[in-house]
C-alpha positions as CSV (number, residue, x, y, z in Angstrom):
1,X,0.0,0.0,0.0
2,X,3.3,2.6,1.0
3,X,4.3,1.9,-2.8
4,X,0.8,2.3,-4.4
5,X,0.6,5.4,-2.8
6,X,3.7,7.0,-3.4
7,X,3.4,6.1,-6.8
8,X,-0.1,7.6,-7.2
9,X,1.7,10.6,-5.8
10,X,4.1,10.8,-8.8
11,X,1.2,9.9,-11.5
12,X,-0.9,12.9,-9.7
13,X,1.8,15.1,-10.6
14,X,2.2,14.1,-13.8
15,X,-1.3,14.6,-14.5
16,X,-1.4,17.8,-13.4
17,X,1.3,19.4,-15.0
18,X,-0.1,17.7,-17.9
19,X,-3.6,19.5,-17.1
20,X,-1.9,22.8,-16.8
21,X,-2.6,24.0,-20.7
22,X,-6.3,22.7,-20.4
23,X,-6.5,24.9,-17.7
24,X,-4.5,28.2,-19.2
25,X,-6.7,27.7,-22.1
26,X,-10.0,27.8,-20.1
27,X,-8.7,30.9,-18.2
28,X,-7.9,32.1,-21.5
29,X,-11.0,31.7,-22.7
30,X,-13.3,33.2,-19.6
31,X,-10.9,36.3,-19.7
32,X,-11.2,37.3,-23.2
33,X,-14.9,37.9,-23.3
34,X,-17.0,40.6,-22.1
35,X,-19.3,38.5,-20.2
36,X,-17.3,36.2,-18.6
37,X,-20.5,34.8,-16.5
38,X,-22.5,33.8,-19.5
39,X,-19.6,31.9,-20.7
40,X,-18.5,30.6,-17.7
41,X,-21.9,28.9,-17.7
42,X,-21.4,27.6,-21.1
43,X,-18.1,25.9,-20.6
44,X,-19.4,24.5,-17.6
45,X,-22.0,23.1,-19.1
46,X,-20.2,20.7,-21.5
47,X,-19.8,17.0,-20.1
48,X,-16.0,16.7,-21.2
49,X,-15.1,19.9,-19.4
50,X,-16.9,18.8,-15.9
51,X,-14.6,15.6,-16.4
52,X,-11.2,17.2,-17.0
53,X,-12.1,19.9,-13.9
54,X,-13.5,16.9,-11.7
55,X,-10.4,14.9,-12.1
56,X,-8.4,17.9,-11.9
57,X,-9.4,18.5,-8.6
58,X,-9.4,14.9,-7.0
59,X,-5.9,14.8,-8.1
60,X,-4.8,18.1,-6.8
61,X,-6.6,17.0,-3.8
62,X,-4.8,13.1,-3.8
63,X,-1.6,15.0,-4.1
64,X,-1.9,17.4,-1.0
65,X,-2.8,14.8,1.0
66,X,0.5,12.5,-0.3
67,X,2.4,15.5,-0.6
68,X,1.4,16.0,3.6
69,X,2.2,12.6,4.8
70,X,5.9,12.8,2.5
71,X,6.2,15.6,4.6
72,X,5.6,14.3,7.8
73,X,7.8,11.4,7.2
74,X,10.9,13.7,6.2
75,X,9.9,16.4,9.2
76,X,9.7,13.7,11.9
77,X,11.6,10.8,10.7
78,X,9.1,8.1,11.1
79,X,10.5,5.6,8.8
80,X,8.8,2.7,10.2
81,X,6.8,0.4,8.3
82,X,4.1,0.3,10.5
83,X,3.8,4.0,10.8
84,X,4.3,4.1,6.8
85,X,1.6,1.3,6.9
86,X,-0.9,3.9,8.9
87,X,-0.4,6.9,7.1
88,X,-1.0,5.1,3.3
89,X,-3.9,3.7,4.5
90,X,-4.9,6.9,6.3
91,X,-4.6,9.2,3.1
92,X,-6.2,6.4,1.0
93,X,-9.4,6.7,3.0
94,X,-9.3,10.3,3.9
95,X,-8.8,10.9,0.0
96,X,-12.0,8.6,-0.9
97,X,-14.3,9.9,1.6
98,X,-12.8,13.4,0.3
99,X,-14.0,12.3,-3.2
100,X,-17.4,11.1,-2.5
101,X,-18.0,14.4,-0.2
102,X,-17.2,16.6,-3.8
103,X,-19.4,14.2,-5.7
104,X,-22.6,14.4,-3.1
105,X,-21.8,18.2,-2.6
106,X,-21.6,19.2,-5.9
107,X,-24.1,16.7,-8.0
């Protein structure tokens, strides 16, 4: 689980610096116009945009948490496997329930 999770780290990364032009473009796109709101509504509106946003954020969101227990591993020096153990499954679960909290709030 410590490897599945610190390699789900580094493919949450990827993905969002691969996500980064999608998102420069849509910024791009709400700035340029002189109603921002109606168009804002429009892009919104389209299924494969909702997609790209939604799994933008559960990966930003994956990758905090990660990013927060790498942290606390190199700040105290808890090297253990059990304590590695705790934490993967801890950001597994805190990262699902995170996820299904998004879905019900927002759908």
């Amino acid at each position: 689980m410590t490897a599945l999770v610190s390699i789900l780290h580094r493919v949450s990364g990827v993905g969002l610096i691969l996500s980064m032009p999608v998102l420069v473009l849509l910024q791009w796109l709400l700035l340029s116009t002189v109603q921002p709101s109606v168009e804002l509504g429009f892009w919104l509106s389209l299924w494969w945009i909702q997609v790209i946003l939604f799994l933008v954020l559960t990966g930003s969101m994956y990758h905090l948490l990660a990013g927060i227990r790498h942290l606390y591993h190199d700040i105290a020096l808890q090297h253990s496997l059990q304590s590695s153990r705790v934490s993967a499954y801890s950001v597994i679960s805190i990262w699902v329930f995170w996820v299904f909290y998004c879905l019900y709030r927002f759908l």
